[in-house]
mmCIF file as Biopython writes it, N, C-alpha, C and O atoms, coordinates in Angstrom:
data_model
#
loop_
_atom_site.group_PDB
_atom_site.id
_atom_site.type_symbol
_atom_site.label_atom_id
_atom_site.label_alt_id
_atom_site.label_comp_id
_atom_site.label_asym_id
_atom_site.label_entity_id
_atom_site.label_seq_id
_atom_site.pdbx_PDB_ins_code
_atom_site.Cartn_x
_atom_site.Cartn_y
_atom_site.Cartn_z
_atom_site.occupancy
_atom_site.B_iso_or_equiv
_atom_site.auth_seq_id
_atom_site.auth_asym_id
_atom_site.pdbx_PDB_model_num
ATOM 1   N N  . UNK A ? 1  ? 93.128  115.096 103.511 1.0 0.0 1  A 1 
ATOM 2   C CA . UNK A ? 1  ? 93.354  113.971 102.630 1.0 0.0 1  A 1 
ATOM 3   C C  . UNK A ? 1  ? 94.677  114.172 101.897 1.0 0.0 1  A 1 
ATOM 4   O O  . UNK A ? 1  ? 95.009  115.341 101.700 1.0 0.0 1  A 1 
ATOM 5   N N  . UNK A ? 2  ? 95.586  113.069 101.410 1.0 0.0 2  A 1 
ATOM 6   C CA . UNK A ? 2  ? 96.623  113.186 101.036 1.0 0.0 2  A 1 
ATOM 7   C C  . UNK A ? 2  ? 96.501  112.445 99.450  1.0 0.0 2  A 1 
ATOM 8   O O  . UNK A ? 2  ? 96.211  111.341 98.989  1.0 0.0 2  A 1 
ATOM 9   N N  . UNK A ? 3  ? 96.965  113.960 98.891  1.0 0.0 3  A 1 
ATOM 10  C CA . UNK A ? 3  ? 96.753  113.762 97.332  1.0 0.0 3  A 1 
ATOM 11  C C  . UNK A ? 3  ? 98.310  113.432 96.457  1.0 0.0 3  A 1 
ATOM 12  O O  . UNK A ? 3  ? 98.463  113.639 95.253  1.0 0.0 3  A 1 
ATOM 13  N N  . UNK A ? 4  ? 99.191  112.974 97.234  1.0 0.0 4  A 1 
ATOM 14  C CA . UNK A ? 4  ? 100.419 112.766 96.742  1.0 0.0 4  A 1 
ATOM 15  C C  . UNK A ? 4  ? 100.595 111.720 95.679  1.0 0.0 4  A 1 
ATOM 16  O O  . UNK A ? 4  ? 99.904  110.721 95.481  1.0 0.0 4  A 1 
ATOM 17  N N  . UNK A ? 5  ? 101.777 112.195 94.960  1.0 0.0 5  A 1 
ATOM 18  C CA . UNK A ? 5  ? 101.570 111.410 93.829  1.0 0.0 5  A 1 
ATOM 19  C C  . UNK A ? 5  ? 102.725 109.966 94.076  1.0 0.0 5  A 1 
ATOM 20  O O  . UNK A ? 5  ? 103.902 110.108 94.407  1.0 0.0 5  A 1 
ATOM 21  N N  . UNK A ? 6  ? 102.017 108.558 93.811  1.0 0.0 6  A 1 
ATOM 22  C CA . UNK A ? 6  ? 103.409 107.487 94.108  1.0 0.0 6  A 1 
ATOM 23  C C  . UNK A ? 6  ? 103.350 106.892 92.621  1.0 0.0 6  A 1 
ATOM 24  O O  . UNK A ? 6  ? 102.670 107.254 91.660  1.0 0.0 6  A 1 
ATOM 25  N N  . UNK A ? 7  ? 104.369 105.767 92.761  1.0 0.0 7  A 1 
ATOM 26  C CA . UNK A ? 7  ? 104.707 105.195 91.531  1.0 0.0 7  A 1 
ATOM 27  C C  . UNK A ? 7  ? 104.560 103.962 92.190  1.0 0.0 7  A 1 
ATOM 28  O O  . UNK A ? 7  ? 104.322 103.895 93.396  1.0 0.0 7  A 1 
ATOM 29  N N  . UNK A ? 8  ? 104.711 102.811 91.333  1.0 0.0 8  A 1 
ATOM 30  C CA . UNK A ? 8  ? 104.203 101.538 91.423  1.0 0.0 8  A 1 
ATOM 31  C C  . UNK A ? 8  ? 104.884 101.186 90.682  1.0 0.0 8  A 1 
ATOM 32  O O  . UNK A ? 8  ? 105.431 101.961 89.896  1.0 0.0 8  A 1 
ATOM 33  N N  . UNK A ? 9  ? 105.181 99.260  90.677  1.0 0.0 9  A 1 
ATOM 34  C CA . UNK A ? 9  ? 105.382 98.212  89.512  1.0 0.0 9  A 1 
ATOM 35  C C  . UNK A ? 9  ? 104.828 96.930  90.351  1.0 0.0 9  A 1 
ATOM 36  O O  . UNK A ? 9  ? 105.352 96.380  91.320  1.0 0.0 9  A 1 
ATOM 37  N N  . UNK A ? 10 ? 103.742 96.656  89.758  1.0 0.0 10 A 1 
ATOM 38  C CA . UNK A ? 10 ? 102.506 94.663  89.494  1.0 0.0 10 A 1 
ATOM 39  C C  . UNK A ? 10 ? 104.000 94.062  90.186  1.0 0.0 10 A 1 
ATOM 40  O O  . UNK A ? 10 ? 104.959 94.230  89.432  1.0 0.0 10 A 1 
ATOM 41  N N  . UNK A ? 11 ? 104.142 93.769  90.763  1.0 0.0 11 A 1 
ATOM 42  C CA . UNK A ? 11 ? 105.047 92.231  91.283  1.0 0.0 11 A 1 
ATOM 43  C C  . UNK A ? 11 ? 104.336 91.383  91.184  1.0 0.0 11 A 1 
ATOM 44  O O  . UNK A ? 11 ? 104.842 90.282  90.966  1.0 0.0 11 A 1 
ATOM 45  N N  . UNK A ? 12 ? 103.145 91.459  91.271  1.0 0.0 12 A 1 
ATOM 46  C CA . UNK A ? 12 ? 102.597 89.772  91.157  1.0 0.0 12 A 1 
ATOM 47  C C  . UNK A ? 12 ? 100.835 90.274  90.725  1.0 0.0 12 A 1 
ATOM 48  O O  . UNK A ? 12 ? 100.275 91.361  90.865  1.0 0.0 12 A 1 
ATOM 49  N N  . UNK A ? 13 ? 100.353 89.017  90.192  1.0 0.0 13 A 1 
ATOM 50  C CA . UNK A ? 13 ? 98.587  89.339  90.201  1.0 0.0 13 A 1 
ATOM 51  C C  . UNK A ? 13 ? 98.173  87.934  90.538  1.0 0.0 13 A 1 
ATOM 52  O O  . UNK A ? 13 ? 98.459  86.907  89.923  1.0 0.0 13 A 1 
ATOM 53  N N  . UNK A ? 14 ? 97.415  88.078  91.678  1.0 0.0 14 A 1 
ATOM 54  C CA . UNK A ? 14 ? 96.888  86.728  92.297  1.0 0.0 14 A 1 
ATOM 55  C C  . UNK A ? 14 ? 95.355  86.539  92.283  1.0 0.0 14 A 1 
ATOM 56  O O  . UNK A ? 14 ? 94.681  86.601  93.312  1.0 0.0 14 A 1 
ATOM 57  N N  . UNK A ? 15 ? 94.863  86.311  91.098  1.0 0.0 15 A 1 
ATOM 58  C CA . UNK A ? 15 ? 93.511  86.462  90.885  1.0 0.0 15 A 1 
ATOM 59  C C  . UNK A ? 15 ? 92.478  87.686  91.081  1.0 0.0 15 A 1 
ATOM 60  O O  . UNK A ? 15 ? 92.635  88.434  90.116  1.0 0.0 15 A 1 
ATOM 61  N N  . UNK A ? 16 ? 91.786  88.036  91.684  1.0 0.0 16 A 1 
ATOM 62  C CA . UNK A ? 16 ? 91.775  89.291  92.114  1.0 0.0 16 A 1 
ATOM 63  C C  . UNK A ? 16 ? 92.023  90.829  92.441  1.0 0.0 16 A 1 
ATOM 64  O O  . UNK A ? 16 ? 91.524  91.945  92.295  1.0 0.0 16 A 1 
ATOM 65  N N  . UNK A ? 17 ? 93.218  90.103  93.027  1.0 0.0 17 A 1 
ATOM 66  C CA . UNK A ? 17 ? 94.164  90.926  93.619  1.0 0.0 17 A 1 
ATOM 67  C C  . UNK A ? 17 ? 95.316  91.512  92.742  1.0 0.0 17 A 1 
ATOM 68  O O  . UNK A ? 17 ? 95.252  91.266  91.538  1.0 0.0 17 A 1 
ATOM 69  N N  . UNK A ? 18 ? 96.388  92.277  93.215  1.0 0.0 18 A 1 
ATOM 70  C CA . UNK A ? 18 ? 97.735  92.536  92.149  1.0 0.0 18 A 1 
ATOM 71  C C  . UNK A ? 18 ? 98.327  93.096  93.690  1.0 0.0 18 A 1 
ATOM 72  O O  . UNK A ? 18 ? 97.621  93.383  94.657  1.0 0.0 18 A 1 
ATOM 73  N N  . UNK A ? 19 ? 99.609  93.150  93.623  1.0 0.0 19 A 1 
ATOM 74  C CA . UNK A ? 19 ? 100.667 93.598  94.823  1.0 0.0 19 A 1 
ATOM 75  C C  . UNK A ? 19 ? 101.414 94.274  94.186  1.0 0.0 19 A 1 
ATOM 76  O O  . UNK A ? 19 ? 101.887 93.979  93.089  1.0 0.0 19 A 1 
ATOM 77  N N  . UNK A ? 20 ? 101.536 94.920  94.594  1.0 0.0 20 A 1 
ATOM 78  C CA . UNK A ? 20 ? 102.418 96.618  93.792  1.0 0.0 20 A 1 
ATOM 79  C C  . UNK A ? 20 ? 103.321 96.546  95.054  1.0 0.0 20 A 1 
ATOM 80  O O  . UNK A ? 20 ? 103.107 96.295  96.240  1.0 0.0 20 A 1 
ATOM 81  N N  . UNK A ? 21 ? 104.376 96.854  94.350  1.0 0.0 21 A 1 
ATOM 82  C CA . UNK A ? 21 ? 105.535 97.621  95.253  1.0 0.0 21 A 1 
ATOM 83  C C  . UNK A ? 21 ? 105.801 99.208  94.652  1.0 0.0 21 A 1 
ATOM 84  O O  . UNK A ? 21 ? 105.732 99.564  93.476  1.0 0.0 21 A 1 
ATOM 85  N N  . UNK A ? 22 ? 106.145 100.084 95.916  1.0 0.0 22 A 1 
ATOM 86  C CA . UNK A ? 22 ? 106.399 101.013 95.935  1.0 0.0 22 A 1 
ATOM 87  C C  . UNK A ? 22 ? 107.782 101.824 94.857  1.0 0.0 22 A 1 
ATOM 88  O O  . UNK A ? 22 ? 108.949 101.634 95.199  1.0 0.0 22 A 1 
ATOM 89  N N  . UNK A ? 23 ? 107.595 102.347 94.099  1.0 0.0 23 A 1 
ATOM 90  C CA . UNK A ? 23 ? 108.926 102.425 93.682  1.0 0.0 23 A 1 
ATOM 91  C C  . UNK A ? 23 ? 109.800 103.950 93.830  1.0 0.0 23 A 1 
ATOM 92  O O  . UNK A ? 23 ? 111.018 103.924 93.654  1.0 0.0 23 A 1 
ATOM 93  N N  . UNK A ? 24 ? 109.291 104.914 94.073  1.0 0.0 24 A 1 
ATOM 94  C CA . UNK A ? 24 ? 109.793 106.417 94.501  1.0 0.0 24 A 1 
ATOM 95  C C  . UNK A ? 24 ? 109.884 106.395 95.842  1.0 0.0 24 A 1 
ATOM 96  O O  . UNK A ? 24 ? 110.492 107.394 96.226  1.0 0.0 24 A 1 
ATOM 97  N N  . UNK A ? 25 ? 109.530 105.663 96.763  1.0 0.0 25 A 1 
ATOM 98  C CA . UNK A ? 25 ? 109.989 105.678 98.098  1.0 0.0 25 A 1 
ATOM 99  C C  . UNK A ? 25 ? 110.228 104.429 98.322  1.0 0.0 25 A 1 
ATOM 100 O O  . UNK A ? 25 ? 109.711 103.481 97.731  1.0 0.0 25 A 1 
ATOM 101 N N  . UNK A ? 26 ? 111.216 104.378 99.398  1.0 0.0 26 A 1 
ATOM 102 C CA . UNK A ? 26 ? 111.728 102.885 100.355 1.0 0.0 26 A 1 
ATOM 103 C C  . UNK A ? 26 ? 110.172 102.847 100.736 1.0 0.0 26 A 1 
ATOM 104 O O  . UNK A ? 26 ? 109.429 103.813 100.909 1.0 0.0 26 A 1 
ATOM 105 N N  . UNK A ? 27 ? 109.781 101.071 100.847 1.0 0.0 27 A 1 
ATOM 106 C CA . UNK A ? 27 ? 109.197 100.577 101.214 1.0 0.0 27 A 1 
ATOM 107 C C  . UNK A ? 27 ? 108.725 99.321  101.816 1.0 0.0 27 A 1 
ATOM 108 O O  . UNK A ? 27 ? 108.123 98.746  100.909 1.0 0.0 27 A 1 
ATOM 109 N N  . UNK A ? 28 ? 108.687 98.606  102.872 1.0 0.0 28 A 1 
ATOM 110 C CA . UNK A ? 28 ? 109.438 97.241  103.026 1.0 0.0 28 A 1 
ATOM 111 C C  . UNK A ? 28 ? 107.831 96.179  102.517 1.0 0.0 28 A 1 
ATOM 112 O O  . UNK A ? 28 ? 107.672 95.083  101.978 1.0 0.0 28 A 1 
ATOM 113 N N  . UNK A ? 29 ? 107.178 96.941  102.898 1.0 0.0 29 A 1 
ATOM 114 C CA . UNK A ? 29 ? 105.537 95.742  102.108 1.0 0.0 29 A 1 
ATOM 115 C C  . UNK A ? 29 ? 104.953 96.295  101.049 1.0 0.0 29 A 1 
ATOM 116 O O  . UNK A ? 29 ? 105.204 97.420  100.617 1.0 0.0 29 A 1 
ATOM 117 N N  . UNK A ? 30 ? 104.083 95.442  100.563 1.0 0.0 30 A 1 
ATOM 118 C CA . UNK A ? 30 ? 103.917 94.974  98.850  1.0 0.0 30 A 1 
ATOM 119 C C  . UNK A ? 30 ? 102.511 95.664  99.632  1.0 0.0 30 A 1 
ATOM 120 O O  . UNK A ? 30 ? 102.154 95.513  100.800 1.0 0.0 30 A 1 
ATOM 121 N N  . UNK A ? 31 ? 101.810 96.543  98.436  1.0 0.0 31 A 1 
ATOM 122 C CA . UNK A ? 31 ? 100.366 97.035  98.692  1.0 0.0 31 A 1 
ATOM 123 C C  . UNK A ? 31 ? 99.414  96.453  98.007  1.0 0.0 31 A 1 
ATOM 124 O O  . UNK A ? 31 ? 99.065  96.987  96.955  1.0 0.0 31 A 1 
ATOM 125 N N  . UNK A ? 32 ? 98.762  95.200  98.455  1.0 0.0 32 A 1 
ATOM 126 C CA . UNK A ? 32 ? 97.176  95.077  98.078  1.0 0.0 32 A 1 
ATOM 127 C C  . UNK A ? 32 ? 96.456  95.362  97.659  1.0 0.0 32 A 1 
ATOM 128 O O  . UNK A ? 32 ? 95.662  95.921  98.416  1.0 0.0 32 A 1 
ATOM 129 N N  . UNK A ? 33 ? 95.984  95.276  96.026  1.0 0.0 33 A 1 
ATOM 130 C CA . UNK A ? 33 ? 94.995  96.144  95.672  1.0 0.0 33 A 1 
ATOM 131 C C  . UNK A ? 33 ? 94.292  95.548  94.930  1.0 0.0 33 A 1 
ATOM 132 O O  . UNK A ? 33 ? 94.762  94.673  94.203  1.0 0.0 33 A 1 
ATOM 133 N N  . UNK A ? 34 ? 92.959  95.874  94.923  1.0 0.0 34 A 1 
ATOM 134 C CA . UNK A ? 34 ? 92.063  94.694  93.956  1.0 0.0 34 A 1 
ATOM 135 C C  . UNK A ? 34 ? 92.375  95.573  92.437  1.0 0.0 34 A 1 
ATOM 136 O O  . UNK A ? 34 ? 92.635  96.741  92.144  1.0 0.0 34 A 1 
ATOM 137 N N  . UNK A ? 35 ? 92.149  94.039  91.556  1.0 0.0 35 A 1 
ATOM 138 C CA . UNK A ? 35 ? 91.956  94.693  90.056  1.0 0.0 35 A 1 
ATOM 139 C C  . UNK A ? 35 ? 91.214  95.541  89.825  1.0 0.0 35 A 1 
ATOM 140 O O  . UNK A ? 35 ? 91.764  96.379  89.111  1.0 0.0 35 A 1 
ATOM 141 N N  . UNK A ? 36 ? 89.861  95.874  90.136  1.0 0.0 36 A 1 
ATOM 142 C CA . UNK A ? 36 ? 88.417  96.284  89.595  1.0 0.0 36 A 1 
ATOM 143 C C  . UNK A ? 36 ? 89.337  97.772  89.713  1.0 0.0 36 A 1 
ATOM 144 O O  . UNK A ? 36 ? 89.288  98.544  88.755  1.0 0.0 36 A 1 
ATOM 145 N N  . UNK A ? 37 ? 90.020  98.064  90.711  1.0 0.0 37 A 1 
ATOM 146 C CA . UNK A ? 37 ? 90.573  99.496  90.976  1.0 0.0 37 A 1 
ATOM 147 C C  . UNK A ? 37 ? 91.885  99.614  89.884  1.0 0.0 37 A 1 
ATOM 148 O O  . UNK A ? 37 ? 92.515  100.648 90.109  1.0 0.0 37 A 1 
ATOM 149 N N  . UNK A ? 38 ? 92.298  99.028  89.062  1.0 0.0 38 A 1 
ATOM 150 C CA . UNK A ? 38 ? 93.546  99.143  88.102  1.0 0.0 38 A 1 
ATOM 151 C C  . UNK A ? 38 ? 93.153  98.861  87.208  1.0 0.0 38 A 1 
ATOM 152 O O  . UNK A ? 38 ? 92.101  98.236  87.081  1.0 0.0 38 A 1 
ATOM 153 N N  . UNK A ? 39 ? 94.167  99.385  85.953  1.0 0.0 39 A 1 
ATOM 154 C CA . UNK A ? 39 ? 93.608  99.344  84.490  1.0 0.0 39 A 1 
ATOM 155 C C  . UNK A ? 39 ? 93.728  98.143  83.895  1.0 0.0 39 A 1 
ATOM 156 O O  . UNK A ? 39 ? 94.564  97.268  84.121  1.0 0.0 39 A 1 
ATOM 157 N N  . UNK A ? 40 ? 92.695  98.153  82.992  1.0 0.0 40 A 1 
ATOM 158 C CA . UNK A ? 40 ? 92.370  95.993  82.652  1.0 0.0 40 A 1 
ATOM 159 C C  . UNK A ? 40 ? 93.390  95.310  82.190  1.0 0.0 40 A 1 
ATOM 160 O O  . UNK A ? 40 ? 93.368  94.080  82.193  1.0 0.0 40 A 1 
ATOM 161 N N  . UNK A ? 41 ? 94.773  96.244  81.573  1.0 0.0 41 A 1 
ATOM 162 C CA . UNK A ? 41 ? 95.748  95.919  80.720  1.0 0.0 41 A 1 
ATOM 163 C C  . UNK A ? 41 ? 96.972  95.448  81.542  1.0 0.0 41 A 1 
ATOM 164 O O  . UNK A ? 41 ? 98.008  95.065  80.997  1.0 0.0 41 A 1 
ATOM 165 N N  . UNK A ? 42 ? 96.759  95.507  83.185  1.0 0.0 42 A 1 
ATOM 166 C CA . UNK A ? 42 ? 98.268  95.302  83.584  1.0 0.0 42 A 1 
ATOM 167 C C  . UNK A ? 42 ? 98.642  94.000  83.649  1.0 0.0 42 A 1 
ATOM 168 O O  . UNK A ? 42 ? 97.872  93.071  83.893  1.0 0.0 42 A 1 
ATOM 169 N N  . UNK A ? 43 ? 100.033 93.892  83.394  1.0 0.0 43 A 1 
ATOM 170 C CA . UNK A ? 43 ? 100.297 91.997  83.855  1.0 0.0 43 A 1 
ATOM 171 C C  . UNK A ? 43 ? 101.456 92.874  84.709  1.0 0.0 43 A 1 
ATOM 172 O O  . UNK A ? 43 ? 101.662 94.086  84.764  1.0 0.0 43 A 1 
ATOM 173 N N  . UNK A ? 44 ? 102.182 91.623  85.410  1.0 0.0 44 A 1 
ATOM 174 C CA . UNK A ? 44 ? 102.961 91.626  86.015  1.0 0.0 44 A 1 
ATOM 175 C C  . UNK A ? 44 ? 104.140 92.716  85.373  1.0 0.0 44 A 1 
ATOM 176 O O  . UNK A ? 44 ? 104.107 92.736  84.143  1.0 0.0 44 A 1 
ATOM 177 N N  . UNK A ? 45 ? 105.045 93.512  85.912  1.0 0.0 45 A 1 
ATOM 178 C CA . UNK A ? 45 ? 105.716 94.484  85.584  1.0 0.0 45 A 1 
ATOM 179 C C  . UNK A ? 45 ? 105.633 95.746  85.077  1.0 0.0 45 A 1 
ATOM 180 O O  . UNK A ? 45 ? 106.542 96.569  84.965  1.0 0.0 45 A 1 
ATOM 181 N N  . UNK A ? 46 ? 104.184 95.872  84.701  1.0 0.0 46 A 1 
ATOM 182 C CA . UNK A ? 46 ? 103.507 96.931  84.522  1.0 0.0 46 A 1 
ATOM 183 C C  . UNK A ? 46 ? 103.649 98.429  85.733  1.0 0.0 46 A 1 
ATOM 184 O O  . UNK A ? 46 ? 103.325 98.516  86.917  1.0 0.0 46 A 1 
ATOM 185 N N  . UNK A ? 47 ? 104.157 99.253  84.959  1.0 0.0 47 A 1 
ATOM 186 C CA . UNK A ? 47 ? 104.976 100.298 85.938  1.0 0.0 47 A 1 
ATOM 187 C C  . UNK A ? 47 ? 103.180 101.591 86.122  1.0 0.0 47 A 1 
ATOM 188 O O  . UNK A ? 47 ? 102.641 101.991 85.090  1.0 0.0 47 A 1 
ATOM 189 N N  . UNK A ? 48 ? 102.775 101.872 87.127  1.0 0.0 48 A 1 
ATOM 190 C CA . UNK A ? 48 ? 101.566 102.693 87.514  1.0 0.0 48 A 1 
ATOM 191 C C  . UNK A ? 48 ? 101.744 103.808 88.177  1.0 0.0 48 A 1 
ATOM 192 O O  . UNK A ? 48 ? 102.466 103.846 89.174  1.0 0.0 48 A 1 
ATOM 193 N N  . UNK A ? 49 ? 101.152 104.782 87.739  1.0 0.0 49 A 1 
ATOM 194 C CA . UNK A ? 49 ? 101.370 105.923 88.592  1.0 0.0 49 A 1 
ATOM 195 C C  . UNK A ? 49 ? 100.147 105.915 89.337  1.0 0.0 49 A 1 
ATOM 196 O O  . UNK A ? 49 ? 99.336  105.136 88.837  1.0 0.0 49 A 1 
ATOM 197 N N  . UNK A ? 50 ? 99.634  106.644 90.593  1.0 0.0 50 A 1 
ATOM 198 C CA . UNK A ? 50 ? 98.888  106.637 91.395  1.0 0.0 50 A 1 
ATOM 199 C C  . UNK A ? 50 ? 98.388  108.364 92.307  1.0 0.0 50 A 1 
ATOM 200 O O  . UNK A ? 50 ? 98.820  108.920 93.317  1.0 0.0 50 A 1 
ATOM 201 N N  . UNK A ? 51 ? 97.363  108.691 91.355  1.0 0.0 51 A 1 
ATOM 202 C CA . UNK A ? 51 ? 97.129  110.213 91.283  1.0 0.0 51 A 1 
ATOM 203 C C  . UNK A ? 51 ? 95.658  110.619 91.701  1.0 0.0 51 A 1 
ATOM 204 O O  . UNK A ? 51 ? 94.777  109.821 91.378  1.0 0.0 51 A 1 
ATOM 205 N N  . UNK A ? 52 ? 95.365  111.526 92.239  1.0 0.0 52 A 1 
ATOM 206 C CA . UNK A ? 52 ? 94.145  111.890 92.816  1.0 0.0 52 A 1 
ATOM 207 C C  . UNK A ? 52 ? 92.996  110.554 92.713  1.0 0.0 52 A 1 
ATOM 208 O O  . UNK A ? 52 ? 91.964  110.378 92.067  1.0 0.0 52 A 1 
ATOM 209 N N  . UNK A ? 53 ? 93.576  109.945 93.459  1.0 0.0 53 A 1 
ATOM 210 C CA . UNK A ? 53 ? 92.392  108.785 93.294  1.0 0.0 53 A 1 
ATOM 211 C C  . UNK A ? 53 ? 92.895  107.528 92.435  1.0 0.0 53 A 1 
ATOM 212 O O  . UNK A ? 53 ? 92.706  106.335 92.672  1.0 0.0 53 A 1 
ATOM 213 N N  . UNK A ? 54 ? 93.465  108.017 91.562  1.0 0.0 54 A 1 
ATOM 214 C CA . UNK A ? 54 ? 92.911  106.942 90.522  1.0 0.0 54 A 1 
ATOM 215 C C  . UNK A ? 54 ? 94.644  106.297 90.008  1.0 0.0 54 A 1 
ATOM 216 O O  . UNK A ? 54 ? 95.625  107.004 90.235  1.0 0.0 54 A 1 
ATOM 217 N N  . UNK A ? 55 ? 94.803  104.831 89.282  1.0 0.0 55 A 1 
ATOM 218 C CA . UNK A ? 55 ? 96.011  104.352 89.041  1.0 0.0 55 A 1 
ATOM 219 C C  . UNK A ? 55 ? 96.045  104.403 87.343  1.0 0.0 55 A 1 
ATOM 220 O O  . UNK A ? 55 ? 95.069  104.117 86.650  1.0 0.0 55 A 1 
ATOM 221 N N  . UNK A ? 56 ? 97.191  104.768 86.886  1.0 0.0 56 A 1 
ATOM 222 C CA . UNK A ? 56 ? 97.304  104.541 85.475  1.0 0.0 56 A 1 
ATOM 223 C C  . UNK A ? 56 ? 98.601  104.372 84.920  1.0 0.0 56 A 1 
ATOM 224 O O  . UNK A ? 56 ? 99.613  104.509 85.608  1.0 0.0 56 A 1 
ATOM 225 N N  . UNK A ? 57 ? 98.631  104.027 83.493  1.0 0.0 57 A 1 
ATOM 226 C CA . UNK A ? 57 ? 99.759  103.078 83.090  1.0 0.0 57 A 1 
ATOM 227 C C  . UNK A ? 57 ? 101.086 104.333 83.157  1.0 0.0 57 A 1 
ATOM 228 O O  . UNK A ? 57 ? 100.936 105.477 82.729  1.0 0.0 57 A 1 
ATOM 229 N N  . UNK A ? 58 ? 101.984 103.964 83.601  1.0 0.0 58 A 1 
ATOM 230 C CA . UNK A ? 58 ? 103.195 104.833 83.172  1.0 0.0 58 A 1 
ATOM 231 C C  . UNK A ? 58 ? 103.986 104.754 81.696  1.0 0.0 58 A 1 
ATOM 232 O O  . UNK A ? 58 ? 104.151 105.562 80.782  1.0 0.0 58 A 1 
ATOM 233 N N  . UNK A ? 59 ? 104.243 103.874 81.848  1.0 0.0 59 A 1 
ATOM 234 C CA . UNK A ? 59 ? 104.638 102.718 80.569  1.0 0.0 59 A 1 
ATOM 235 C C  . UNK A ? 59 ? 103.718 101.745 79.848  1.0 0.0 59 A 1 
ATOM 236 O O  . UNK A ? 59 ? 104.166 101.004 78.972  1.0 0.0 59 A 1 
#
């Protein structure tokens, strides 16, 4: 299993959903992720780190 650590920033929240783009590596697609899995506070631009499992606020 790969426990690496990425970074994130919300580009968009489409009900449900939120699309994160990658931000410590080139990346050409937006990653899919439901809310229930991110913290209740993000809106759009909200910068996330993404660590053993779990996403949380950077900023």
């Amino acid at each position: 299993m790969n426990f690496e650590t990425m970074y994130f920033v919300v580009e968009e929240i489409d009900g449900d959903y939120a699309h994160l783009k990658r931000t410590d590596k080139e990346a050409a697609d937006l990653l899919l992720v439901a809310r229930a899995l991110l913290p209740d506070s993000i809106k759009e631009g909200t910068e996330l780190k993404y660590e053993m499992l779990q996403y949380s606020i950077v900023k």
